[in-house]
N, C-alpha and C positions, 0 to 999 in steps of 0.2 A: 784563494791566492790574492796576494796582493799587489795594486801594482808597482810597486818600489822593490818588489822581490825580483823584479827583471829589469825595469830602468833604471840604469847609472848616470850619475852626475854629470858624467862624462859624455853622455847621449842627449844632454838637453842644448839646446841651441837657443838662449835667451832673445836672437836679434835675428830673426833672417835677414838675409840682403836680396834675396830674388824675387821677381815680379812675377812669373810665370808656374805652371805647374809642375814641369818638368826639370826647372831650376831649384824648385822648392824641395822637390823628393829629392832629386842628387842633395842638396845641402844637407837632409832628413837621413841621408843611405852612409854620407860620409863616417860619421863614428860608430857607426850598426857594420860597416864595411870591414873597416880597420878593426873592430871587435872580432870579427869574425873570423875574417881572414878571406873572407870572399869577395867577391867582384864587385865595386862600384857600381859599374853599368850592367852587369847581368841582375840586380837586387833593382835597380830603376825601370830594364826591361817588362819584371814581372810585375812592378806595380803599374807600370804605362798601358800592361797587359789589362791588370785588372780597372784601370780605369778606363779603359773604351767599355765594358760591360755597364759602364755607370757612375755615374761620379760618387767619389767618396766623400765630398765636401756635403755633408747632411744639413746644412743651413745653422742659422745661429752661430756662425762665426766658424764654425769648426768644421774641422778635416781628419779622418781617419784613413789615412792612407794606409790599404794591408795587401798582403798577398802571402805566396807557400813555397817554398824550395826546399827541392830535394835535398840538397846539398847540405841546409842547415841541421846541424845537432839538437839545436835549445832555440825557444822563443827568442826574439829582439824587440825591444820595444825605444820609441825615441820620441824625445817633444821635442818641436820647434814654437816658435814665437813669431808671428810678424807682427811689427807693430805697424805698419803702415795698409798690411792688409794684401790680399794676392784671389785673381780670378779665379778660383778652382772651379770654375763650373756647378758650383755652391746647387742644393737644389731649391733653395730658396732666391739665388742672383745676385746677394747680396755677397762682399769680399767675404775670405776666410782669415783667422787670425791665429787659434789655436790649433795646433796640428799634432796627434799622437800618430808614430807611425808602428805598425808593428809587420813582426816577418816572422814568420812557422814555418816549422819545416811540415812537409808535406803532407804526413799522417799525423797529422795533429788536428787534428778539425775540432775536437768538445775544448779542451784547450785555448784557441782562435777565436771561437764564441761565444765562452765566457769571460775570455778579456773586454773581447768586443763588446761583449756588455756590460762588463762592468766598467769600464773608461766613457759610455756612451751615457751609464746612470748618473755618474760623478760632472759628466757637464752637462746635465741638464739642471746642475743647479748656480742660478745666475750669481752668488754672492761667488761660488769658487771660480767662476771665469772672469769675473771683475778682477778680484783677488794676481789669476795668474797675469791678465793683461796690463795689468800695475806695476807684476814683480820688476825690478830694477835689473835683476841678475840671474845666474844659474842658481847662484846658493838659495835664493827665494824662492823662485819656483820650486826648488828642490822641497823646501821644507812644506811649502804650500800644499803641494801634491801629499808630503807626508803626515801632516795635518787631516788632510782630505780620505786618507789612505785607511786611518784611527779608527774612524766613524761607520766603518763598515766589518 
């Protein structure tokens, strides 16, 4: 699976504007919302859920904020961008910049985990996080990620 088989262009958010964590995922939930058809703040609910179990800010910049609803049919997956950088409670301390978010529906679990792994393999390497925290735009990231996507 790749991951451009479930994020749309339309899911990426080249510029957050929120400082906080919970400003960040509403930004992150907005186009995964409206794709879906579901709730805004029940989709921020269950990631605010999952994040009191532990931050998903894994250090090195990045953020994979996930969780599971019933409700969903299909995988959602969404990038944000900060370029100035946001507290996620990182477990390294240091801000966060790149942010993948995903959302499963409930009984998906082998699905969830190899996303998760595979979006955690792809930023552990430092030319492609340079790469995205460079891109200008949606359409750059877009290609960037799809460049990145080849290789695997």
């Amino acid at each position: 699976m790749k991951i451009l088989d479930i994020l749309h262009k339309e899911s990426i958010i080249a510029d957050l504007k929120s400082k906080d964590k919970k400003g960040v995922l509403n930004e992150l939930v907005a186009p995964a919302a409206h794709a879906t058809g579901l709730d805004n703040e029940e989709i921020v609910r269950v990631l605010m859920e999952r994040e009191r179990l532990g931050s998903t800010g894994i250090g090195g910049g990045i953020g994979i904020p996930h969780g599971k609803l019933k409700e969903l049919e299909s995988l959602v997956l969404g990038f944000g961008l900060s370029r100035q950088g946001v507290d996620f409670e990182s477990l390294d301390g240091r801000p966060t910049h790149i942010f993948f978010l995903l959302v499963t529906p409930e009984n998906s679990t082998g699905l969830h985990l190899k996303l998760l792994a595979r979006i955690s393999r792809i930023l552990k390497k430092d030319p492609f996080k340079e790469k995205l925290l460079n891109a200008a735009g949606r359409d750059e990231i877009f290609s960037i990620i799809m460049e990145e996507d080849e290789e695997f």
